[in-house]
C-alpha positions in Angstrom: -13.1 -18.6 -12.0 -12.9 -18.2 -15.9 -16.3 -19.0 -15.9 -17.1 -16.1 -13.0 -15.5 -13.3 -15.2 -17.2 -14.3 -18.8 -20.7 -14.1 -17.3 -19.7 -11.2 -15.5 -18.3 -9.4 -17.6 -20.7 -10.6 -20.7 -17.5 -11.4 -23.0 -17.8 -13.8 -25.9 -14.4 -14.9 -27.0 -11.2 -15.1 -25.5 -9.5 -11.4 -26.7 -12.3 -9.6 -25.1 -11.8 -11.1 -21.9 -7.7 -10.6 -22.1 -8.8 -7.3 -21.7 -10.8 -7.0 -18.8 -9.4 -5.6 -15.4 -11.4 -6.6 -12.5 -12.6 -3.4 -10.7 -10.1 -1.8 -8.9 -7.1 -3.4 -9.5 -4.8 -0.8 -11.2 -7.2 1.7 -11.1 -5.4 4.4 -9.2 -3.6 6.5 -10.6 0.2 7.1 -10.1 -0.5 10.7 -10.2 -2.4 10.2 -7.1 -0.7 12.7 -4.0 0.2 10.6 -1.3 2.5 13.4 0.2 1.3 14.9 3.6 0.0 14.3 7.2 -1.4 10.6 8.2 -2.2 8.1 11.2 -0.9 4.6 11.4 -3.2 2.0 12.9 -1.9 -1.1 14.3 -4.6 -3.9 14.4 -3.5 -3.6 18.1 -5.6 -0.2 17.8 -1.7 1.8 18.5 -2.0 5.2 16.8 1.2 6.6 15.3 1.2 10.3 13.9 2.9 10.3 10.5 4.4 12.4 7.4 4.7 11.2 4.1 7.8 13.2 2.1 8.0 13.1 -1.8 12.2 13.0 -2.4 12.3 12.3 -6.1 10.9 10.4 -8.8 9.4 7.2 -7.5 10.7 7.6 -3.8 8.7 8.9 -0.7 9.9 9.0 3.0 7.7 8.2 5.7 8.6 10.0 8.7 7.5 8.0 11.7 8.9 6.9 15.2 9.1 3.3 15.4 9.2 0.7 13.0 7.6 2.1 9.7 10.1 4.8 9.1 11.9 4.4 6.2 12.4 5.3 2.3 9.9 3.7 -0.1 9.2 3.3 -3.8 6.2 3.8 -5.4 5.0 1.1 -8.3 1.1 1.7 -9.5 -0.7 1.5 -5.8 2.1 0.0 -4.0 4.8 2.0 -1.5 7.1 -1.0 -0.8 10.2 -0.4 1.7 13.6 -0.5 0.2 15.6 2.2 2.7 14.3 0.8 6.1 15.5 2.2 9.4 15.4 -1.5 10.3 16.3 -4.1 8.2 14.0 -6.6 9.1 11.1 -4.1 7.8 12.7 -4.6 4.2 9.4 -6.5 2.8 7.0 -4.4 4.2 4.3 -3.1 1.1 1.2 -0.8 1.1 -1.0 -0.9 -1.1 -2.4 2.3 -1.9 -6.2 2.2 -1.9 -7.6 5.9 -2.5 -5.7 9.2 -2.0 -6.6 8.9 1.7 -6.3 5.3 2.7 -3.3 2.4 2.7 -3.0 -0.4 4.1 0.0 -3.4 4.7 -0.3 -6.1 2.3 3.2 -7.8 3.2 5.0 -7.7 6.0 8.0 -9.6 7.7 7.0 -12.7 9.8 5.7 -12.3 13.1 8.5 -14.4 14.2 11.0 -11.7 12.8 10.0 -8.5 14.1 7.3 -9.6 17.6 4.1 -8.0 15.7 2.2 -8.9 12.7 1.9 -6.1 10.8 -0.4 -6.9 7.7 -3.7 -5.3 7.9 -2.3 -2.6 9.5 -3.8 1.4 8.3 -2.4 4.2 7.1 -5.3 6.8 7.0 -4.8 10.7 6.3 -5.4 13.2 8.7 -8.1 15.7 8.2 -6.5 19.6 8.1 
């Protein structure tokens, strides 16, 4: 893989490529408004009206019936659950990909809740 990125990427010694992000990892901003009106989409193809809420600082609340609906913290492109309305939901993460699209990158087992959530969309509606 070291091998992928120096080619790639053209470097010649080892502080050049210490440097090098690979694209779009870390690449959106924190500044980024997540804040408004969006659809959940469960790979089961269940669509979920939603509202994001900024409360303060790093802390957003999605407003959603069922199991999504909780308080979240926002680190770099991920909104990870630390208030849920269920407590099994505690490790679910987004990652934030564009101003417009998330999507579950961790979830609790399938096991735990009856549905695997990862994979799962959160898109934003058009006005």
């Amino acid at each position: 893989a070291l091998l992928l990125v120096i080619f790639a990427c053209g470097c010649t010694s080892k502080q050049e490529m210490s440097s090098v992000t690979p694209p779009d990892v870390g690449t959106l901003s924190t500044e980024t408004e997540i804040s408004g009106q969006w659809q959940i989409e469960t790979k089961s193809g269940k669509i979920l009206d939603a509202k994001i809420e900024h409360l303060q600082d790093d802390r957003y609340q999605l407003v959603v019936s069922g199991n999504f609906r909780g308080v979240y913290q926002r680190e770099d492109d991920r909104l990870s659950m630390v208030e849920p309305a269920m407590e099994v939901m505690k490790s679910l993460v987004w990652r934030i990909d564009s101003a417009d699209t998330m999507v579950v990158i961790e979830a609790p087992l399938q096991r735990d809740i009856g549905s695997d959530y990862t994979g799962t969309t959160l898109k934003r509606k058009s006005e």
